[in-house]
N, C-alpha and C positions, 0 to 999 in steps of 0.2 A: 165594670167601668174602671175599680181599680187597676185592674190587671193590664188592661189597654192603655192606662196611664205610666204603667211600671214598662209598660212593650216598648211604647216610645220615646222614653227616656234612655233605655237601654239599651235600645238598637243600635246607635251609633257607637256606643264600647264596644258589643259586641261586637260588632262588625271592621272593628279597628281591631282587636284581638286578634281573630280569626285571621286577618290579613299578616298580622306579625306571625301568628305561631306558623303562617304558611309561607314567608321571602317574599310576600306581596312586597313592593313599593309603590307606596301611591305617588304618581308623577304629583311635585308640588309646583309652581307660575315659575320657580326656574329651570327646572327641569323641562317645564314645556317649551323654553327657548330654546333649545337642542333642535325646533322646528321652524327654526330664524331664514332668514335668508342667508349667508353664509358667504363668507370668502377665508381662505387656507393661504396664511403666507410665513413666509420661513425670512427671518433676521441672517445676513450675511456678510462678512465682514472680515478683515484681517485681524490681527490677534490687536486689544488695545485701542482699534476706531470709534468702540463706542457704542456698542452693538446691544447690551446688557441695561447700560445706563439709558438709553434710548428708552428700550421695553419698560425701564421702570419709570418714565414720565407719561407714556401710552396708558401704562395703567393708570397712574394718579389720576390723569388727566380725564380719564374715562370714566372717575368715578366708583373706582374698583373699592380704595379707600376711605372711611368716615374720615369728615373733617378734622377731629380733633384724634387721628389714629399718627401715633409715632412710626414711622417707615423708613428703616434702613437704606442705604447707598446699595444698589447692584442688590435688591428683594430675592431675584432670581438664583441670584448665587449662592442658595445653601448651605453648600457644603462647606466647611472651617478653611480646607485647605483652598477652595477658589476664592475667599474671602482675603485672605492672605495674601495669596500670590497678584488677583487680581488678576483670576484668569477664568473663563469655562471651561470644565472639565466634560462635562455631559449636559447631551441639549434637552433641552427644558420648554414641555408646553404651558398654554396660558390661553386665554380668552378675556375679549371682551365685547362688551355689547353699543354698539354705538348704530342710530340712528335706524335703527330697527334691523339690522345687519349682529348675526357673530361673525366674528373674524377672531377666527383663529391661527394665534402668534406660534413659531415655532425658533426658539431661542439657543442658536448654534454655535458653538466651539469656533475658536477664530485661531486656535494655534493647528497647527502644520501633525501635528499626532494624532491629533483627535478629528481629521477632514473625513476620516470616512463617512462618521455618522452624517454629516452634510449632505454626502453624496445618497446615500437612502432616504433623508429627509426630502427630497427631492420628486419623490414617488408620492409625497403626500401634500403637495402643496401645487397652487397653481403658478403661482406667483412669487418674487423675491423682492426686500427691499435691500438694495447694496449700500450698505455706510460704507465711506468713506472719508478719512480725515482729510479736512481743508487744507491741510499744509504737508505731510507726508504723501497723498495722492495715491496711485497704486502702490500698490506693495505687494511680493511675491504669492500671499495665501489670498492676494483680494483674485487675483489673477486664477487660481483654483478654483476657489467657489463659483466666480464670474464662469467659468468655463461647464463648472458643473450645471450651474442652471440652466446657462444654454444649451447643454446637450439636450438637458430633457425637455427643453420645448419652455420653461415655463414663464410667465408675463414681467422685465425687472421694471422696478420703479428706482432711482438714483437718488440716494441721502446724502449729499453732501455735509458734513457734521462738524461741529467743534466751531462754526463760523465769526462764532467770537473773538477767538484769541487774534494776539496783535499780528504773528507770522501769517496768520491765513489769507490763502490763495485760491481762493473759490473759481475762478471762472477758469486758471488754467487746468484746475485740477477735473471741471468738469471735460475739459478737454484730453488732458491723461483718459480719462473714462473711455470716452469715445472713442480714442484710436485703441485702447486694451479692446473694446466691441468688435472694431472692425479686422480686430489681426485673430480674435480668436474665431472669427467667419461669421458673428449676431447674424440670422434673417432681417430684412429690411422693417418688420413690424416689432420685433426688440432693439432694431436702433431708431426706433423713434420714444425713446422710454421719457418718461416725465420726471426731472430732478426739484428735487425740495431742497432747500438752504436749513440747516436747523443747527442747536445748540441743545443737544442731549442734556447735558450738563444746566442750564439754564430753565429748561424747558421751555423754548422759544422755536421758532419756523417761520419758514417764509417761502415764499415764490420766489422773489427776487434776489439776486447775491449780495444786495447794499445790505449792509447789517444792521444799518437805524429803517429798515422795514421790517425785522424780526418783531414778532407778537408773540405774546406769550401765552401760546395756545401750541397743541400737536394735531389738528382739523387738518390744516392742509394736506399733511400724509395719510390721516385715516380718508379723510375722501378722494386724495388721490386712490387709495388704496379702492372701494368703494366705484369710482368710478374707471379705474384701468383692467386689475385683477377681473378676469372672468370667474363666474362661476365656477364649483368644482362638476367638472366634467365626468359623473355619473348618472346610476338607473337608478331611480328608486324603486322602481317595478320590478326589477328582475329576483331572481333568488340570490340567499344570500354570500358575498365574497368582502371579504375582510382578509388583509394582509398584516401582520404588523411590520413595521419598519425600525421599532426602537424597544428596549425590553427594560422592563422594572423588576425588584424582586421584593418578596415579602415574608415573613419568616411560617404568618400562617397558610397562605395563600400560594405560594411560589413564585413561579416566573409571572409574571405582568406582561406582554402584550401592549405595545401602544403602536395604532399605524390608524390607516383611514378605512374605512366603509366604503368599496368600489360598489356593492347593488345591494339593495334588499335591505334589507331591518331586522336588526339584531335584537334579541329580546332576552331579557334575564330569566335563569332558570329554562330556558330551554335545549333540547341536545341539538348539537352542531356537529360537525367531521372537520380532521383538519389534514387536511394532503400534507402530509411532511416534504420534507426537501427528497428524499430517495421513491417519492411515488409510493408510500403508501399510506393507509389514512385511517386515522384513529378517532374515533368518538368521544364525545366530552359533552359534561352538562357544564354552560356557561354561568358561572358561580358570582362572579361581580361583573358587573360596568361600570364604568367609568369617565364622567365628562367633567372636561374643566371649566374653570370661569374665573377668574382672576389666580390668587393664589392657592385656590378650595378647589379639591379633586373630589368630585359630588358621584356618588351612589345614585344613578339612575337605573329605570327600569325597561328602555329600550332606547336602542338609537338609529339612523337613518342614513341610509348614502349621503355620501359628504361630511359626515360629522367624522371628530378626528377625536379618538377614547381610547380608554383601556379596556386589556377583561383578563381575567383571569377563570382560570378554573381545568386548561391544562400544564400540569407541572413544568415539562418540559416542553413546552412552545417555545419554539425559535425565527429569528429572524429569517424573510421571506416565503415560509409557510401562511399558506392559504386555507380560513376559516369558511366552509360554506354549510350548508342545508343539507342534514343528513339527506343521502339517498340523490344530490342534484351538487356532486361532487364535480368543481370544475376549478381546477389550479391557474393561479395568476403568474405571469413570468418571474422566475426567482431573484433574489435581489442582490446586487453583484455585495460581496463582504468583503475589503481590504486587507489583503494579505497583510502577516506581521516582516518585518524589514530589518529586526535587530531581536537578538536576545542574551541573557542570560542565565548561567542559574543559579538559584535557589538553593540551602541547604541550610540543615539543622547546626549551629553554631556550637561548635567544637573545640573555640578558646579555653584558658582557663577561668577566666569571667561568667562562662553561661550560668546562668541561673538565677543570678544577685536582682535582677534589675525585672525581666519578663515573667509574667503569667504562661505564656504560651510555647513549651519547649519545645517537643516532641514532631516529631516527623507526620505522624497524626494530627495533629492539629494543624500545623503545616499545610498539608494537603488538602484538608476539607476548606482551608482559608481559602486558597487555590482555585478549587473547583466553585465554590460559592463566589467569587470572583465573574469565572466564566457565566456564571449563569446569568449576567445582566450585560458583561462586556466581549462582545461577538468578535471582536478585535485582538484580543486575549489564547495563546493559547499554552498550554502545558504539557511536557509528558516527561515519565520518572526517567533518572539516568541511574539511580541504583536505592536503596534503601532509604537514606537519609537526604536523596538533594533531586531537583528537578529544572530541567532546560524549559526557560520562561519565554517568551515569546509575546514582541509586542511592535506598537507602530512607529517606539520611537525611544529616547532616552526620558522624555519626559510623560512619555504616557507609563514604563517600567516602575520609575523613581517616586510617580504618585501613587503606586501600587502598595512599594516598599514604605513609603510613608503614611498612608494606611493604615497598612500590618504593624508597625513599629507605634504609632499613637494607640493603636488597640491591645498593645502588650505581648506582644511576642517579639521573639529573637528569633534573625537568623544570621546567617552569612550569604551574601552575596558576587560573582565575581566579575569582571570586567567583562561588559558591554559588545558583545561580537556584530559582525553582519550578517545575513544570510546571503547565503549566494544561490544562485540558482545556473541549470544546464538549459542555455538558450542557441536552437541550432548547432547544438555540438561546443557550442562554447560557452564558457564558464562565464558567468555574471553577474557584476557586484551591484547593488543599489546607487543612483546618484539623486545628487539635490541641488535646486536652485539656490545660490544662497542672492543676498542683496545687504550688505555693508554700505550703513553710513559712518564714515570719521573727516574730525577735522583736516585740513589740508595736511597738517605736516604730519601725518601717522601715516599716509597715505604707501610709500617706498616700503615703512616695514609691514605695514597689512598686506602688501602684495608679493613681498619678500615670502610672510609667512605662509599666504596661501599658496604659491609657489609648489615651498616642500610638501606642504601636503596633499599636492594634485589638482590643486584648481586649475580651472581654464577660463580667462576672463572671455567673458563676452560682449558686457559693452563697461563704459565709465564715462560718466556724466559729472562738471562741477555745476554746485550750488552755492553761490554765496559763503564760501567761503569753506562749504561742506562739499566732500566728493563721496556718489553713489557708485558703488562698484557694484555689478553684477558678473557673477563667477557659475559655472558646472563644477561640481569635484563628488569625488567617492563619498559616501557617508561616513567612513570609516576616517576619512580625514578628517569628520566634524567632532569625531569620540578626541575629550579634550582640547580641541581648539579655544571653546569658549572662554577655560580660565586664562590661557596665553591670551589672547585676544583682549579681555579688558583689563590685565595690567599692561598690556602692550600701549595700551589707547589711553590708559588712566581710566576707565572706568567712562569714556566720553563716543565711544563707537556704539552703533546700535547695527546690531546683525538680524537678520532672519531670512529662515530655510522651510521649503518646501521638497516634498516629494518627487524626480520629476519622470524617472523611468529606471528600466534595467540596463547597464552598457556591459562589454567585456571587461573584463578583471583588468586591474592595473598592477603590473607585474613587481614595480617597486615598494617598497615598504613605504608605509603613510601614517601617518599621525602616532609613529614612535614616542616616548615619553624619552626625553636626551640626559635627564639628570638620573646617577640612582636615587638608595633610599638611605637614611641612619635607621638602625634595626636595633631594639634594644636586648640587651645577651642578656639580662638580668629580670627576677621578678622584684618588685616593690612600688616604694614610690619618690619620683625623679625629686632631685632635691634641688636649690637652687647653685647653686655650690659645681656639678657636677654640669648643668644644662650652661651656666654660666662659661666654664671650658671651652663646652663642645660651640659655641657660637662662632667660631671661626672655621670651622667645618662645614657647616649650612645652616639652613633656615628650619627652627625649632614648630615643630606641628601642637608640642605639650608644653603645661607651667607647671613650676613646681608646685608638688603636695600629689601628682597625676599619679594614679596608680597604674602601675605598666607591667609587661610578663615578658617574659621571652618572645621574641619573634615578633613582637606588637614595633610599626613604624611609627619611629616619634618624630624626624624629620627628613627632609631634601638633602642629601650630600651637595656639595660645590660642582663635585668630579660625577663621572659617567657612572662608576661602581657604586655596590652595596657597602657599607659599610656597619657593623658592628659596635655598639658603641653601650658603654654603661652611663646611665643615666641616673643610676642611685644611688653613685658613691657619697658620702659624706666629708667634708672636712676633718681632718684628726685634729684634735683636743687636747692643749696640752697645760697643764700647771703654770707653766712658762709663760709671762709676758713678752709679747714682741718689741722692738724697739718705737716702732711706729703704732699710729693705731690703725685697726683693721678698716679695710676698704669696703664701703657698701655696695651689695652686687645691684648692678644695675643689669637687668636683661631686655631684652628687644622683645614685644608683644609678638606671639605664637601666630602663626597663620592660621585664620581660621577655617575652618573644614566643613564646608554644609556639603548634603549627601549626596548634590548633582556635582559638585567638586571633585570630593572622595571615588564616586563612579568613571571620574574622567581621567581624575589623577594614577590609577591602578595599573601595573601590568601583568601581564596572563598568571604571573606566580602569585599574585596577590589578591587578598580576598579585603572586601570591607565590612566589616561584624557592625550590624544593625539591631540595637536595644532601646527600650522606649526612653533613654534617657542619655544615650551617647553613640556617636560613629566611632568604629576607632577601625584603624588600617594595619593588615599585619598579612606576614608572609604567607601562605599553604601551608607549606614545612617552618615550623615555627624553630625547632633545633639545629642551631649552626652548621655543628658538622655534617648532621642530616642533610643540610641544603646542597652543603658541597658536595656528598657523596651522590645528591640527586642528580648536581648541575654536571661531576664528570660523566657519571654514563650517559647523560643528555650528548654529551660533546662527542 
């Protein structure tokens, strides 16, 4: 009887034991919601409408958060530097449960760099919802994403956002909407879409445009959502195909996998095949899963068509590769990847400076930063140009710039050199990237904004006034946009608002474009600028350093007036002498330094000049850092 007593008491450890020492997962009541009813929709938006803030009242509101739980601005946005800037960098899933429905959130990149991933998220969702700001209206990247949904079929819903503020123009901006639908060709069942009125910011919604009918509730879009979005349109009967669409990394674990479940039932611990992208296909035992639910990425133990998760467990799993059932091997159409459209390179930093300031010197480390880089951003690409330096490749100046910034918070040094295009051979003819840009400035900037886009190759296309504001829409080369943006907001005062998109390949444009018109002041000297010396040279240009700067030969401390380079010592000192003067001495007064942040420094560079990237300062200096060296470079150039 004892023993029968000791059985049943100990059955249950045991039996939980035996489960852990074997990667059982017992499904726990949330895990079983992974068997919900379900709907898949993807956040779309131009960069700034409100896309992030939105998701993060969806979840409050949903209940994701305890009452008494403190919850940052933009939850989503993790990373330091999207917190900062006030941007997404990479899009981010989510879930939540409302009304016995999962709907799963898919939370996308609104800048013009990062649209690729958009366009694959698109593979995993039925449905979009479009924010758009009540008073800016379309805007050049709403107009990509809008297009991209459409292509692939899937169901929008219309967010009209921000409905608060005193500028907002809701009802004509719902109309911007609908003629953007009808020029990019919507089917007659996405231009009948259902628009919500809402205030992200707020957390309020409504039906109606009047904005003393806003509630302070987010219902109306989750049941718009609920009742428009279809189903995700799979088998669960069949065997199993799993795509990923987006990829994680993990330092024990590897590459992550994140896409949807087109058939069948994925099961932990079990072996799978995965058709690589060249047709052929590797085996793998499925080591994690992964389903989300607010802000918690939950360790489940199987999941189902339509559920949108992770897995790990092959290292190098890539995007558009197809997961199935060993032995019932059947590849899903592969999924287009976004060529990169600009690059530059990389190199181990060769100043007199390197060392002082980074952990990370070596060409070595370098590299493995690089490649571990690619392993999560499919957008990315690298390859060596000689020992110490490597041609980078990316979607954009601000997808390169959040790389190098990155690298540089994590302690490493390198140099970097100014921002190229790629071209490509289309029909025998050579061709450069262009972009949509869309400029807003006050009326009277207007003559020199179009002055300036002028020289650098635009071609306007339309222009529209607003109230006092005039909308310029322009085509021009990318390569005209490498440094535009710092002309551009001292041109404006800092009161122009620009934005660029992607928009195709054209033929080369035969004239030189977005030349830098000023040279540099180069300092001949190593130490440190004293005031004395910076004081002089201010009638020559615009000072980049203050005194006490420690500087080296060849390092750029300022803008000359004139077209040329010029030379200049920055460390001389005052001579000292026993002698009183008649007068007393004059205190230096100097002019505050321009300041240099490293999307600046990138735009400001020309081909000779590199900008040396340390976790604690930019600084801008020539290739050939010794004078005569330059000139003996620049005659055999000539």
């Amino acid at each position: 009887m004892m023993i029968f007593i000791m059985l049943f008491w100990c059955y249950p450890l045991l039996l939980f034991t035996i489960c852990l020492g074997s990667d059982i997962i017992i499904p726990s009541a949330r895990e079983r919601g992974f068997f919900m009813n379900k709907r898949n929709i993807a956040i779309i938006a131009h960069v700034d409408h409100g896309k992030t803030t939105l998701v993060d009242k969806l979840l409050q509101m949903s209940g994701t958060f305890r009452e008494n739980e403190e919850v940052v601005n933009c939850v989503m946005d993790s990373n330091a530097i999207e917190r900062e800037r006030g941007i997404t960098i990479l899009a981010k899933t989510t879930a939540i449960d409302y009304k016995g429905y999962r709907i799963n959130i898919l939370d996308t990149p609104g800048h013009a760099d990062f649209g690729g991933e958009v366009e694959r998220i698109m593979n995993m969702v039925d449905g979009v919802l479009l924010v758009v700001d009540s008073y800016e209206g379309t805007m050049p990247q709403t107009r990509f994403v809008l297009k991209k949904a459409l292509e692939a079929g899937v169901t929008p819903i219309v967010v009209v956002n921000k409905v608060d503020k005193d500028s907002a123009r809701p009802k004509e901006v719902v109309d911007e909407v609908l003629d953007l639908f009808i020029e990019l060709g919507a089917s007659i069942e996405q231009l009948d879409f259902p628009v919500i009125y809402a205030s992200g910011l707020s957390g309020t919604s409504s039906l109606d445009p009047d904005v003393s009918t806003q509630k302070p509730t987010m219902d109306p879009i989750l049941d718009a959502v609920i009742e428009h979005i279809p189903e995700p349109d799979v088998d669960p009967e069949g065997s199993l195909q799993f795509q990923p669409a987006l990829l994680d990394y993990n330092d024990f674990v590897g590459r992550i996998g994140v896409g949807l479940i087109k058939r069948g039932t994925l099961k932990l611990n079990s072996m799978a095949s995965c058709v690589r992208l060249d047709g052929s296909i590797k085996q793998f035992r499925v080591q994690k899963i992964f389903g989300y639910l607010g802000l918690q990425k939950l360790e489940i133990s199987e999941a189902h068509a339509g559920d949108i998760v992770a897995i790990a467990g092959l290292p190098d799993i890539s995007v558009g590769e197809t997961v199935c059932e060993v032995g019932k091997e059947e590849a899903l159409p592969h999924l287009r990847i976004d060529e990169p459209t600009l690059q530059m390179t990389f190199g181990v930093n060769t100043s007199p400076f390197n060392g002082r300031e980074g952990k990370f010197l070596t060409a070595r480390k370098i590299e493995e930063r690089l490649m571990k880089e690619t392993e999560k951003d499919v957008s990315l690409k690298f390859e060596q140009v000689d020992s110490e330096s490597w041609m980078v490749s990316g979607r954009g100046e601000l997808h390169l710039s959040i790389l190098i910034e990155n690298m540089r918070r994590e302690g490493y040094e390198l140099q970097v050199s100014k921002p190229q295009i790629i071209t490509k051979e289309i029909d025998g003819k050579l061709c450069e990237p262009f972009e949509d840009v869309q400029i807003d400035v006050p009326e009277e900037y207007v003559g020199n904004v179009i002055e300036l886009l002028g020289a650098r190759g635009g071609t306007m296309e339309n222009m529209e006034n607003r109230e006092r504001q005039v909308r310029l829409n322009y085509t021009i080369p990318s390569r005209g946009l490498i440094g535009f943006m710092t002309e551009f907001m001292t041109l404006t005062k800092g009161y122009g608002m620009i934005n660029h998109t992607f928009k195709e390949y054209l033929p080369m444009v035969s004239t030189a474009v977005g030349q830098r018109k000023n040279g540099v002041l180069v300092s001949m000297e190593n130490g440190k600028a004293t005031a004395y010396s910076l004081g002089a040279l201010e009638d020559r240009g615009i000072m980049f350093i203050g005194p006490g700067t420690e500087v080296y030969e060849g390092m750029i401390v300022g803008e000359n007036n004139h077209d040329n380079d010029l030379a200049v010592n920055v460390v001389k000192g005052k001579n000292l002498t026993n002698t009183r003067s008649a007068g007393k001495d004059n205190t230096v007064v100097l002019k505050r330094p321009r300041e240099m942040s490293l999307e600046v420094c990138l735009d400001y560079i020309n081909e000779d000049e590199l900008v040396e990237v340390t976790p604690f300062n930019y600084r801008l200096r020539k290739k050939i850092l010794n004078a005569n060296d330059r000139k003996k470079y620049d005659n055999k150039k000539n």
